[in-house]
Every structure is written in C-alpha cells, then in structure tokens.
N, C-alpha and C positions, 0 to 999 in steps of 0.2 A: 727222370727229367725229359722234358718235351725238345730233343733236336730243332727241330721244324721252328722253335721259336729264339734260337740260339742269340739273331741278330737282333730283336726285338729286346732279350731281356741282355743283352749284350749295353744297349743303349741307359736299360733305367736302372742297371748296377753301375754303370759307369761313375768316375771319383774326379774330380779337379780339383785345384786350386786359382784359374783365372791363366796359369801358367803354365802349368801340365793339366795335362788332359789324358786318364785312361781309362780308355773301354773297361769292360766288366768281362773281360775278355776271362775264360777259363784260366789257372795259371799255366796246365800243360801246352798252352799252346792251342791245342786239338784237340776235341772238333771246334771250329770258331761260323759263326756267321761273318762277321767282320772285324779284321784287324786294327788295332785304332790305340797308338801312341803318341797324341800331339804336344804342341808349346805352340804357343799364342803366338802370333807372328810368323810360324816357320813356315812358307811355300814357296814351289817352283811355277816358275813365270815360264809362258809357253805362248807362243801366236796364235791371236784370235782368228779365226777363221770366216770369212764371209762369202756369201754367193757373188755378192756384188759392190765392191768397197763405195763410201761417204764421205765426204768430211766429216771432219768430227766424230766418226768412230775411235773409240782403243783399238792400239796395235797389238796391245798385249794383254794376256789375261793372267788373272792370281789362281794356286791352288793350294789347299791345304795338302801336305805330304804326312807320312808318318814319319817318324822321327826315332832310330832304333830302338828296339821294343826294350825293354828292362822288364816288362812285366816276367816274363817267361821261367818255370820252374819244374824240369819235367821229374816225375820219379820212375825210378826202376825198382820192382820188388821182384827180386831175384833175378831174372832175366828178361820176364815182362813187363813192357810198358805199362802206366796206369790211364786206361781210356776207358770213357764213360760208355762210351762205345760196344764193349770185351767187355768177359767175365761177368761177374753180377753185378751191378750196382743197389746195394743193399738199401741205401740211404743217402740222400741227396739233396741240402739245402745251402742258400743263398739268402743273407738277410743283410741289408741296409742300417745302419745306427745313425741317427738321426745328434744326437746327445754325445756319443764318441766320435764319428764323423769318419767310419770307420767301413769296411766291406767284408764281411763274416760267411767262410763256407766250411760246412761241415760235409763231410763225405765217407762211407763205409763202403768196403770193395772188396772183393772175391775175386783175387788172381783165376783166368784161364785154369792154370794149376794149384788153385785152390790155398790158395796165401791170402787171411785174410786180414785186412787192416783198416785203421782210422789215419783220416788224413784228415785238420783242422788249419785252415789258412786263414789272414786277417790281414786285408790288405787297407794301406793308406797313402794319401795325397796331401800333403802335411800344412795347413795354414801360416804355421806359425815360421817356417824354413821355405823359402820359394821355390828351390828346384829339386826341391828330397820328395821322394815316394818312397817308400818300404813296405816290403813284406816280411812275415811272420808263418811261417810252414812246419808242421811240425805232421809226423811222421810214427802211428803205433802198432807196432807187429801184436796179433790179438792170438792167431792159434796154431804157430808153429814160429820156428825160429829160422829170420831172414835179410840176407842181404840187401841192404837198400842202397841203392842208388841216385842222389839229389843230381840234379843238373841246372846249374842256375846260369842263364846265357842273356846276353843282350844282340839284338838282332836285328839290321838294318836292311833297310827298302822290303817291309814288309807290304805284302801287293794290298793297294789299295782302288777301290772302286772306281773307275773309270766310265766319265759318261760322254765321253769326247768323240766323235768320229774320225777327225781328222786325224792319219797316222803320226803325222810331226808331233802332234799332242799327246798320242797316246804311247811315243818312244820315249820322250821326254817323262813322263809322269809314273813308267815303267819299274824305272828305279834310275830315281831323281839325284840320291845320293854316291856322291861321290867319295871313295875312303880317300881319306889325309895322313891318317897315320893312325897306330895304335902302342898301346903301352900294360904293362902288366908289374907290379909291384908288391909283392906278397900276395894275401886273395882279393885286390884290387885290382881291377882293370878299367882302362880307359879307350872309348872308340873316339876317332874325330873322324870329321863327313864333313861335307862341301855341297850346296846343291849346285847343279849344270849350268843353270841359264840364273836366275837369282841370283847368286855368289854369296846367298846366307851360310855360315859357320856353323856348324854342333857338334858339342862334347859329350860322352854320355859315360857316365863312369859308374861302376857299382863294386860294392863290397861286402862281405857277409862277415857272420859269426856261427858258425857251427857248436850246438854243445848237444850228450847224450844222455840216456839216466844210467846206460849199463856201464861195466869195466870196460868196456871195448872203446878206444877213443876213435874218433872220424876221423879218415885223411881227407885232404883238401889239396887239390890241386888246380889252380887259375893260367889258363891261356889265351891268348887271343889274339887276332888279324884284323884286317881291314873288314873280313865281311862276318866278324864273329866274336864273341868274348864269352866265355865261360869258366865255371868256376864249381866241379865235379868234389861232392863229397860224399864217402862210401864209409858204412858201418855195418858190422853185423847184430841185427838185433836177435832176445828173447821175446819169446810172450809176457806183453804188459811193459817192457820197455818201447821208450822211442829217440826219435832223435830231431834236433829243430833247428831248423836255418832260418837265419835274421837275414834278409837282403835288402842295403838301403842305397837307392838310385840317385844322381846327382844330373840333370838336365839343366845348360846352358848353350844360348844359340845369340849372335849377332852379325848385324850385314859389315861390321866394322873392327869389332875386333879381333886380334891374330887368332889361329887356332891353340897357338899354347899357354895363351893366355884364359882362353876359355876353358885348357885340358886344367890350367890351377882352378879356375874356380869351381869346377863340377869337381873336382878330385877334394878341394879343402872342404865343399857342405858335405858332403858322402862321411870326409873322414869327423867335422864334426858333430853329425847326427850319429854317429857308430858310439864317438864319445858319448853322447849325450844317451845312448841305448835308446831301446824300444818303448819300455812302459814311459819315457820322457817323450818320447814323440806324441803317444796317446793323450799322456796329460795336458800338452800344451793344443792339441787338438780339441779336448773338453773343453780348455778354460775358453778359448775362442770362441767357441760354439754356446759355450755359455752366457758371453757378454753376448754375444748376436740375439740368441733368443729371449733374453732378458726383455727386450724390446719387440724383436720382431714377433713371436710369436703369436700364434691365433688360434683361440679355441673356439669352438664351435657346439656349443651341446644338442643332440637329436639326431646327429646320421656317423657314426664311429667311420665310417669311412671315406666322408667327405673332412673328418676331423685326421684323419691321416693322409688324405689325397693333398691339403692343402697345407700339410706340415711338410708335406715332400718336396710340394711347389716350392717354398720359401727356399726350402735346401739345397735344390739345384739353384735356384738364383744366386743364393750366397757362393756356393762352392763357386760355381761359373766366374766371378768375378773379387774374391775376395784378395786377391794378389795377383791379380793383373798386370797390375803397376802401370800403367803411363801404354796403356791397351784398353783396346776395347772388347767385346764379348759378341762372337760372333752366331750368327742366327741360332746355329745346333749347338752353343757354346763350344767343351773342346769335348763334346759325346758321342761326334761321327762327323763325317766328313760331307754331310748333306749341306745344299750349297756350295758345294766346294769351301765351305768355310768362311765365308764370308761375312761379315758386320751389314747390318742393312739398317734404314730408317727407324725399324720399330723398338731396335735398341735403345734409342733416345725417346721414344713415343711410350715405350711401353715397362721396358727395363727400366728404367733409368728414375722415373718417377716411383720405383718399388725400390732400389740404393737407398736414394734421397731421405725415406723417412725411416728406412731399418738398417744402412751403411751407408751411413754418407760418405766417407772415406773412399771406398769401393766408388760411387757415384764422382766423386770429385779428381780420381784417377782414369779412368773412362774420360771425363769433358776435356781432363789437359791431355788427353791423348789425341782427342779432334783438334786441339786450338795445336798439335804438334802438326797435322800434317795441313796445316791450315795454307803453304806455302803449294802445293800440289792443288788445292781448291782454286785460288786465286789465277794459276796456272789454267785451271780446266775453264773457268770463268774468263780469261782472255781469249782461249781457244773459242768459245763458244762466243766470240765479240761483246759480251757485257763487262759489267762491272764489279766491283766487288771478290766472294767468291762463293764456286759452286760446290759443293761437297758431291761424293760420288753416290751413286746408287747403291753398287755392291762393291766392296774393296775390302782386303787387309793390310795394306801397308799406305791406304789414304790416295793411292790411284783409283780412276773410275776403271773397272773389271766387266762391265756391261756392253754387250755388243748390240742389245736389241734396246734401240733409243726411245720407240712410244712408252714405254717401261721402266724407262732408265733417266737418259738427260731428261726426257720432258715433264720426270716425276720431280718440281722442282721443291714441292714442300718437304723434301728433306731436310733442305736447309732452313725452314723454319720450325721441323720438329727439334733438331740442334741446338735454336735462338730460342722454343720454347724451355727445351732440359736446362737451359744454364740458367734464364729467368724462376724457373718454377725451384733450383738448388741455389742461389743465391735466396730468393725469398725466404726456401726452409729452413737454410741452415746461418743464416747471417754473415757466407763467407766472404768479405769484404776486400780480403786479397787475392781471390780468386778470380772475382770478379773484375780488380785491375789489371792484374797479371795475365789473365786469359780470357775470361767471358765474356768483357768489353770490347775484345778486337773479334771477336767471333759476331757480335750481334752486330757489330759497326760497319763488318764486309757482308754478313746476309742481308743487310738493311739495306747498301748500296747495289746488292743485286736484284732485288725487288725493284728499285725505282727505276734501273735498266732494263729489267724485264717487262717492263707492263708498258700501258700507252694508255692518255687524254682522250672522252671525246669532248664532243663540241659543249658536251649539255655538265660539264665537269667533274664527270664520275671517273674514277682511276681503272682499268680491268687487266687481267694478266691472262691472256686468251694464249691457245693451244698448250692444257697444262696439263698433265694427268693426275688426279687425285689418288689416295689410299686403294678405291674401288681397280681391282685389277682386270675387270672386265669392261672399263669403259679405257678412253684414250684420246690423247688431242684434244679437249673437250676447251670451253671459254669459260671462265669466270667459276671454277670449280670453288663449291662453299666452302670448303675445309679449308682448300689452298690460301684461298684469300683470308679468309675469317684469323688461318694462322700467318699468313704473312702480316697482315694489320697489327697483333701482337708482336710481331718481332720488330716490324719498325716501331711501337709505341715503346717498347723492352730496351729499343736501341738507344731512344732518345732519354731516359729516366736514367740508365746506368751512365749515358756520355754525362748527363746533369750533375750525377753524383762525384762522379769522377773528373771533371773537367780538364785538371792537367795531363792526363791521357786522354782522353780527348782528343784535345790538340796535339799530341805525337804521332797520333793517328790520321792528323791531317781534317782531324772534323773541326766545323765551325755554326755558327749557329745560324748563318742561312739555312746549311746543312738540316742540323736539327728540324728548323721550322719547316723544310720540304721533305721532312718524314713523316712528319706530323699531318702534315696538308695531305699527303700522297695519305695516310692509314685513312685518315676521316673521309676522304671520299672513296676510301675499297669498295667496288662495286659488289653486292653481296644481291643476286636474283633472289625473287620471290616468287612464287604462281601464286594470283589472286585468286585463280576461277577454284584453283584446288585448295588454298588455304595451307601450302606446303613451301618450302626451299625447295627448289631444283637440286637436286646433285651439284648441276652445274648448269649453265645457261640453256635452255631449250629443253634440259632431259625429259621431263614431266611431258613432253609432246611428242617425244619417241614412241613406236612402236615398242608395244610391251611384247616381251619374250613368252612363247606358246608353253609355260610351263604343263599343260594338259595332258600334250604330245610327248612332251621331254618322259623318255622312262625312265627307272629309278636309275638303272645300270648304266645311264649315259651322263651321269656324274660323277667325274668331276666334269664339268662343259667343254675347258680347255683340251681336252682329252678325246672328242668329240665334234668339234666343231669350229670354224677359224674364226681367228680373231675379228675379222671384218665384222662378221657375221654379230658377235656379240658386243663388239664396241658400239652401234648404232641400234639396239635396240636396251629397253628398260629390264634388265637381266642386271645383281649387283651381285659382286664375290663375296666380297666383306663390307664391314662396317665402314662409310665413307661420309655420308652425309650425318648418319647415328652417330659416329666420332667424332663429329664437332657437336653434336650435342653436349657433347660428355667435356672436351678440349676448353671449349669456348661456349660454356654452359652460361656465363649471365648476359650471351648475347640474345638469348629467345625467352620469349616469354613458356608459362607452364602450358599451355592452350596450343603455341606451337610446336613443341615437345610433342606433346601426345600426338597430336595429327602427324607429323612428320614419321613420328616409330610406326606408328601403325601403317604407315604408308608403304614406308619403305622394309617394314616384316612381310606384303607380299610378295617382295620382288627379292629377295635377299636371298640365297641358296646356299650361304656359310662351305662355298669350298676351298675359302682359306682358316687354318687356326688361330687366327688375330680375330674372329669376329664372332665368336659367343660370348666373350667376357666381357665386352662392348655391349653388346644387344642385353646382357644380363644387367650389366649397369643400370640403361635408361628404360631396362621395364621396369627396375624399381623403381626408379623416380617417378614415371609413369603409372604408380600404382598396382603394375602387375606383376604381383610377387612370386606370384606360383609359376608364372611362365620365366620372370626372374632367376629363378630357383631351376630349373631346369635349365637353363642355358651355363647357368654355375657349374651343374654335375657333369655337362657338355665338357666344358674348357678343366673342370679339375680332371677328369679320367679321359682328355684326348690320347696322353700319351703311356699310360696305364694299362689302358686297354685297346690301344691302337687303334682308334675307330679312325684314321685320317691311312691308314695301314702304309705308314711310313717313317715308323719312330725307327724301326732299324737304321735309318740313316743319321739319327742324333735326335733330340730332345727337341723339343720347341721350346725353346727358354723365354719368348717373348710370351709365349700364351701361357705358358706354367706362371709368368708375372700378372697375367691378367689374371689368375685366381685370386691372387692378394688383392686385386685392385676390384673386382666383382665382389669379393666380399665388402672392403670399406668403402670405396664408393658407390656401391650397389645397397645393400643393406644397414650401413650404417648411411648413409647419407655423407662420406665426407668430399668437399670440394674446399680446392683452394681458391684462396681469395684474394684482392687487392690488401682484404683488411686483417687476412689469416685464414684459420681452418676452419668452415663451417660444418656442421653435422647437420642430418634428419633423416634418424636412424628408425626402420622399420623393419623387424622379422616377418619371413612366411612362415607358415603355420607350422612346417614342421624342424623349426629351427626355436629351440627354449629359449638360448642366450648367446652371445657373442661378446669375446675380447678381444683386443690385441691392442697393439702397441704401436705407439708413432713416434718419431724425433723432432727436434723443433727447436731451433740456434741449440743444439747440444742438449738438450733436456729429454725426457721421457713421459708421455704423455698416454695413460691408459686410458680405454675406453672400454664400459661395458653396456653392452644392452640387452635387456629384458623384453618382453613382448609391450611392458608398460611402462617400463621407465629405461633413461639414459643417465649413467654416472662418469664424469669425468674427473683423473685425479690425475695432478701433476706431481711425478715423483721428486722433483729437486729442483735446486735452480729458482732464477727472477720469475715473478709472475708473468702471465699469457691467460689473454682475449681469445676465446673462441667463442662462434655463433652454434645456435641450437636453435633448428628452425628460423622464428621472425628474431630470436631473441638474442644478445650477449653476455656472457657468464665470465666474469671477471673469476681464474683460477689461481689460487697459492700451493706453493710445494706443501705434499703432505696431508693437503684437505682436500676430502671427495666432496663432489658435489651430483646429486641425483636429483632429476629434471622431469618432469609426466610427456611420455609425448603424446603430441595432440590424436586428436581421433583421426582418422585417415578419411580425406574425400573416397565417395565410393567411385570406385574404378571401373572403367566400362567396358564394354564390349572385349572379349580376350583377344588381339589381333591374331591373325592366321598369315601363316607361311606357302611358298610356293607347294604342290604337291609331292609328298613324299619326302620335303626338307624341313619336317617340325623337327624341333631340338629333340634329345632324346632325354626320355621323362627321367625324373631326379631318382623315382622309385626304383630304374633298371637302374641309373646308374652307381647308386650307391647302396646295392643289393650287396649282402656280403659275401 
C-alpha cells in the first residue's frame, strides 16, 4: 500500500450516515494521514481574528472537532504490534460495497518475528440506527501458534488539522474536549466530554462480543478514564484458528442535554444493536440501500468506469445525509474537516436538488433544518439594517462563521438558492405541509430581504448593486445575472406559496399589498444585456472589463487565488466557476437557445474551473448547447475530481456538492431534464461514446424511470396517479406500468467547439475514464 496516499484514500473510504462521520482511517490507528471522527453539529467556537475590526463582522467562528475516536482496534501477535509499516505486508486491500453499505479490508502480515497471519475487518455506519457504527475484526494465526492481543479503545481529542494562526485559536482547537466523566460496565464503557467555549455535550459508548474457533476461550477486560476507554481481549491461537471481535459504537452529542442523559442514550443504541448482532446491522444496511437505489440509481453503458465513478457519487450523497435529521450536510460532508466543516450555499444549490428526486426525506430534513435556525438569520438581517432574513455564508449551527465579507455577507444569493431548494422540493414532491410549516416562512423572510436590499431608479427598473455572485473571482459587483434572475424566482416563489396558503400568510404578517410589491419588485429585476456582444454580463459592466492575460498566466500559477490578490482579479474578466453558465442551467426558460450558445461560448474563454462546482455546470449546458463531446469531458472532470485528486485536496474531505453534480451532468446534461412550471421536461441526447442511459427520479412519491438510446427515449411510471412530462416541443400523458418510447429528434448541427483559457481545457473523458 502506498503511505504517501494515506490521507487521500483516507477521505474516499470514509463511511457516514448524515450523523456520524468516519474517516477510512486504518483500524490500528497508525500510520493515519488524518484523524477524522465526526457527528454533525459537534464544534468548538473560538474568536475570529481580524487585522482590523468592522461592523458587521462575526466575533466568533465555528469548527468541526473530532469527537472520541471509536474506530480504533490495535492487535498484538505476540509481542508485536501489527504496522503496515514492519514486517511484511504480504497482502493489502480496501474495498467500498456500494449494495451492503459496508468498508471491507483484507490484510496478510508477516510479524518482525515471523508470525504470520490474516486479519479481515468490515466496518459500518449504520442507516438504519443513528449513532451505531460497528466493527467486525477478525483475527487468523496461519503458521505457528500465537498469542494475540485485540485492543479496542475509544479516544478523545484526536489532533485535528489546524489552519488558524492565531494562537487563541489554535489552544482552543488543541484539545477542545473536555472529560466529564467516565463509566465501565461489564465490556462496555462510556466517555463523556464537554467542548471549552461551545458548551456542546458527547457521549461515546462501545461494546463488543468476543468469540474463538479454538478450545482456548478469550479474556476480556474493559477500562476506562476521562482520556481513554478500552477493552483488551487475549487468546491463544493454533494455525488455522482465529478469533473475532464485534465492536459496536453509540455517538450522541447536544448543546442542551445533561450529560447523563446522553451517557443513556449512547449506552441504550450500543446495547440494542449488540442485541440486534452484526449480520442484523448488514441487513438493515442492504435493505436501505436497496429502496435508495431502486430509484436513484444510474447506469451508464460505454465507459465501466464512469459507470462506477457515478455510482459512487450517488453513495456519498446518500450516505452524507441520509440521517441527518433536522441538519444539514456540510461541504466535505462528515469525510474531513476541510472547511472546517462547514454548510455552504451549494448545499441547497447543488445537493439538495440530487435528495429531492432520489431522498426526498433526506432533502426535507436538510430545509427544516434552515427554517430551524431561521431565527439567527433574521437576527443577522437586522444586524446588517435590512429586512427579513439573511442566512449565513459558512455556518454549522446557522450563525454566520465568515470573517472575510466581499465573499461572505455580500454573497447574498444564498438566501435565494434556499427559496430556490424549498420551491424546486415542494414542486417535486407535493409536500403541502412542509411548505406551511417551514417553506412559506423561509420564502416569506428571503422575499422581504430582496426588497430591502435592492433600490428604484428613475426609469423603473429594480437592481440589487454591490452583490457578489457564485463566480469567486469577481466581487461587489451591480446587478449580478444569477443573483437577480434567482432573487426574481424567490420573490415570484414567495408570492404563489403565500397564495396557496393564505391563513399563514397572514400569521406571518403578509398582506396583499405585500404580495403585489413582490410581484412589481420581481417584474422589474433588472437583468443587463451587452447588445454589441450579444451576451449577459456576469453582471453589470463585466463584458467591458479588462480581460485577464491568460497567455502570460503559466500553468503552475493555478489555482489564481494562490497567486495573485484579489484586487487584482476581481476587476478584470477572469471567472472561477460557473456564475453566469449557472443561471443558464437555474433559470433556463429565461434565455432563448441563441442566447445560451453565445453566452457558453463566451464565457468557456474566460472560465479556469479552479473551483469543483464548475464542470458539472459547464457539462450541463454544453449539452444543451450541442456539444456533447466537450460535454462528455467535463462529466469525466467532475465524476473523477475526487478519485483521482485532480483538485489535490480530497485529503481534506470529499466534495459532496460536485460528487452531486455527476447526478445532475448526467440528467440534466444528457438526458435533457429541467424543471418546470408545468413539471419535468426531457431532451435527452448521448455522446458518441455513451450506448444508453438510465436512472431514476421521484415525483409526489412515485418513480419515474427513464431510459435513453442514441435514438430513442422511453419513459415508464412505476406506480401511483398518472404525470405529464415534456419530451422536447412535445407532452406525453404517463400511467403506472406503461413504457412509452419516443424518436428523438435529429439534433441541429452544433458549431464551432468553444475553447477555454490556456492550459484550463477539461480533461478529455478518454484519460479520464482509462481503467
């Protein structure tokens, strides 16, 4: 096995449930790239640090901590440790189950002194149980007879990456946790912790099962402190016996409840998943995996491993959030502490619409989680003299966590990718009390922040100047087309759900002057055009900025940021990611076909994709745009960024929002699908070297497969009332249980292949899905 890559494959073995989070961490412990036991929610709050303090900055910042490690299982054959390190490593693998939901290592070792044995471990993060992980370790003397030694421990303030300068920050973040107390009860034990400044709670309890194949039975002995729990069991084996320890972990953490109320509940799942044993944890880990991919799955025929790249994608999305609960899914979800762990916009932008049509569940636990800290928004929105409220930048507990504001406060289309995720999950799934209960007060206060933020002029156009869009290389800019094109939908969103709903409504204080000055205020969003170029600006004037020397730029002075200050690239025509191409894709029946094309080609010379949010984008609307091959390549981009590290920073966690744009480059790229006023449209077209495409969508609770051929598209509703979906110009009236197969049209011929800055073409589909 390759060391050197420890933290990278550390990140793509990692296992969640939305609630725990663990690394792919080795089980000994050692050697690790990085340590990494999270739960959703758990961080220590530390002081922002500034050159020169603002108003309106946070005083305080969030971080993700680790949270006592449970994974940890060391062995001893005979007196030596087992390190991949020492002695021989005969045999050495790590494989993912996609179908059991499961982490499988096989390992053959050659003690120092020449002991040599099979070690077979199976670790899980369990769906179906919120705060159970288990392991499975088993243990075989192959050519002499030996003493082994399990050590199974749990381990708190495991040191975690720190990118802080300030020393306040970096004492604090040290070792966050504080013991509370600890308890030992047969081979169970339980730690409890405290963080410093936070005042969050965790319980962390584990228990095992020891059994052997020889006459010799295992002792067990369980101890433990505030800074340690362990649970030592020793047997002597023969050749061709072994011995196997079950360890199953119980994680609970709150800002409110006592700690011994937490030590029962981490103590009572621990003890009922022991009852329930191990092949019951697998089973209920299939059967979940099995309704998920019933639906969500996607096959792909013509590249085997863009057909695995994108079954992976799905996996990490589901796992990241499938027991969440009343949370949300933070950028690296819980696979490393990049970000510091934090939730950002493209969770609703980008995740959130991949829930929606494969877990809606998952999806509708995420949006009550925004409408929970919706009181902390409203709060940041008086701070900042407006109205309504403003949701944060970067946050996990729904405070804003951002100290650098061109980037942060004045990124304000957050709060309408929000007002988009609840419109675009009421529309899909027909959740009717959802939408009373939370979605309506969510679209009601972004609606009123829009009409506080923006200003009249004379000639009665509405504009929301100094805002910063998606693009993270522009900033302060007026009249950003994304920002508005998506603020327009939130206030039209606002005013259709207050309609439906009217007696909320009115508890909210809305009335229909209201209404009608949402409506006035969307219909005149100012949205620029450049006549002379035939394009959108990014945002007002961009199109007349000095374009950025990409000539000069060498290849190694990418990433830019990296390189060069932000002044510098805010004021010239240099873009990160997709900003202006995202409202293509967002607010797609606001431009005609004519200006689609002109705009992508535009803006592919100017784009350098040195964020991972922006090839599944550009992949989208080169199909629509006809270019499928270039399409097709920015697919095998976004499906193997985190794969093959081409962004060489998945050691820090996963990118779960771009792992979601594979889902979404494939159907809204290749098949053609968009949502609509009036439902789901299709106009599906394969590149050349893709045979056929399925998968699966949800829609008010039904299941709706699609498949396409290079010549035809079949759509068959598995169950459930009939559904209207478009096919091209056309509408295809569907019933549960009957396929219906459609010719798609000939394709206009596509023109010129647009060209990218120097040295930032996508990387071609052929490297990337080489096997």
């Amino acid at each position: 096995m390759d060391i050197t890559r420890l933290a990278h494959d550390e990140s793509i073995f990692g296992l969640s449930n939305g609630h725990v989070g663990w690394r792919g961490n080795l089980d000994e412990g050692e050697p690790r790239g990085v340590a990494g036991s999270y739960l959703n929610g758990m961080f220590e709050e530390h002081p922002m640090p500034y050159a020169e303090e603002g108003y309106g900055y946070p005083q305080s910042g969030q971080t993700v901590i680790n949270v006592p490690n449970g994974q940890i299982i060391r062995l001893l054959v005979d007196d030596e440790p087992f390190d991949v390190r020492r002695g021989e490593l005969l045999h050495h693998r790590r494989s993912l189950d996609f179908q059991d939901g499961t982490l499988h290592r096989e390992a053959e070792w050659i003690s120092p002194t020449d002991r040599h044995v099979r070690i077979d471990s199976t670790r899980i993060v369990s769906f179906s149980r919120r705060s159970i992980a288990a392991v499975r370790y088993r243990v075989q003397a192959v050519s002499h007879e030996i003493a082994v030694t399990i050590q199974s421990e749990a381990l708190p303030n495991e040191p975690l990456p720190i990118t802080h300068s300030d020393p306040r920050v970096q004492e604090l973040l040290k070792a966050p946790l504080v013991g509370v107390d600890s308890a030992v009860i047969g081979t169970a034990a339980t730690l409890l912790h405290r963080t410093r400044e936070s005042g969050l709670s965790v319980a962390v309890s584990t228990d095992h099962s020891v059994t052997a194949s020889g006459t010799v039975e295992p002792t067990l002995v369980t101890e433990a402190s505030q800074d340690l729990s362990r649970t030592t069991a020793r047997v002597v084996l023969a050749p061709g016996e072994h011995v196997e320890l079950i360890k199953f972990v119980g994680h609970e953490w709150s800002a409110t409840t006592s700690p011994s109320a937490l030590r029962d509940r981490a103590e009572a799942a621990v003890a009922d998943a022991r009852r329930a044993g191990w092949d019951r944890l697998v089973d209920e880990q299939r059967e979940r995996l099995d309704d998920y991919w019933a639906c969500a799955d996607v096959e792909v025929e013509g590249e085997p491993r863009l057909q695995q790249a994108a079954r992976y994608a799905l996996f990490q999305v589901f796992q990241a959030s499938v027991r969440a609960e009343l949370r949300s899914v933070p950028g690296k979800g819980l696979t490393g502490s990049g970000y510091e762990g934090h939730t950002f916009w493209d969770f609703e932008a980008f995740v959130l619409p991949v829930l929606t049509s494969t877990a809606p569940h998952a999806a509708e636990q995420a949006l009550r989680w925004r409408h929970s800290t919706l009181e902390h928004a409203r709060e940041r929105a008086r701070h900042l003299h407006l109205r309504g409220a403003a949701f944060p930048w970067r946050t996990i507990d729904g405070r804003e966590s951002s100290g650098y504001w061109p980037a942060s406060t004045a990124a304000f289309h957050v709060n309408a990718d929000i007002a988009g995720a609840v419109v675009h999950y009421v529309r899909a799934t027909g959740d009717q009390a959802f939408e009373r209960e939370a979605g309506l007060e969510m679209l009601v206060e972004t609606a009123r922040l829009w009409v506080s933020l923006g200003h009249w002029d004379s000639a009665g156009a509405f504009h929301l100047d100094g805002v910063t869009g998606p693009d993270e290389y522009s900033a302060i800019a007026d009249d950003n087309v994304y920002t508005n094109l998506m603020a327009q939908r939130n206030l039209r969103g606002a005013v259709a759900a207050a309609r439906r709903h009217p007696e909320v409504a009115r508890t909210l204080g809305v009335d229909e002057s209201e209404l009608d000055d949402w409506l006035r205020t969307a219909d005149a969003m100012s949205i620029p055009f450049d006549e002379s170029r035939g394009v959108h600006p990014q945002s007002a004037g961009f199109t007349e900025q000095e374009q950025w020397d990409f000539e000069s730029t060498d290849p190694d002075q990418y990433l830019l940021q990296d390189h060069f200050p932000y002044f510098d690239l805010y004021r010239k025509q240099v873009v990160k990611q997709a900003d202006l191409v995202l409202a293509l894709f967002f607010a797609h029946e606001v431009f005609t076909a004519r200006e689609k094309e002109r705009a992508f080609a535009y803006y592919e010379a100017i784009t350098v994709r040195d964020s991972s949010l922006s090839a599944a984008v550009q992949a989208i609307i080169a199909a629509e745009v006809g270019q499928l091959d270039l399409a097709y390549d920015y697919l095998g981009e976004a499906a193997t960024l985190d794969l093959d590290d081409l962004h060489e920073n998945a050691s820090e966690g996963l990118h779960i929002a771009a792992l979601a744009g594979v889902w979404t480059a494939i159907t809204g790229g290749f098949a053609g699908m968009r949502d609509t006023d009036e439902g789901l449209r299709f106009s599906p077209r394969l590149p050349d070297r893709a045979s056929r495409l399925r998968f699966g969508v949800r829609i008010h609770g039904q299941t709706l497969r699609v498949e396409v051929t290079p010549s035809t598209a079949t759509y068959l509703l598995k169950d459930g009332p009939s559904v209207t979906v478009g096919h091209f110009d056309d509408t295809v009236d569907l019933e549960a249980g009957h396929a219906v197969t459609l010719e798609i049209p000939e394709a206009p011929e596509a023109g010129v292949r647009p060209s990218q800055p120097r040295g930032r073409e996508p990387r071609p589909a052929a490297e990337a899905f080489r096997s």
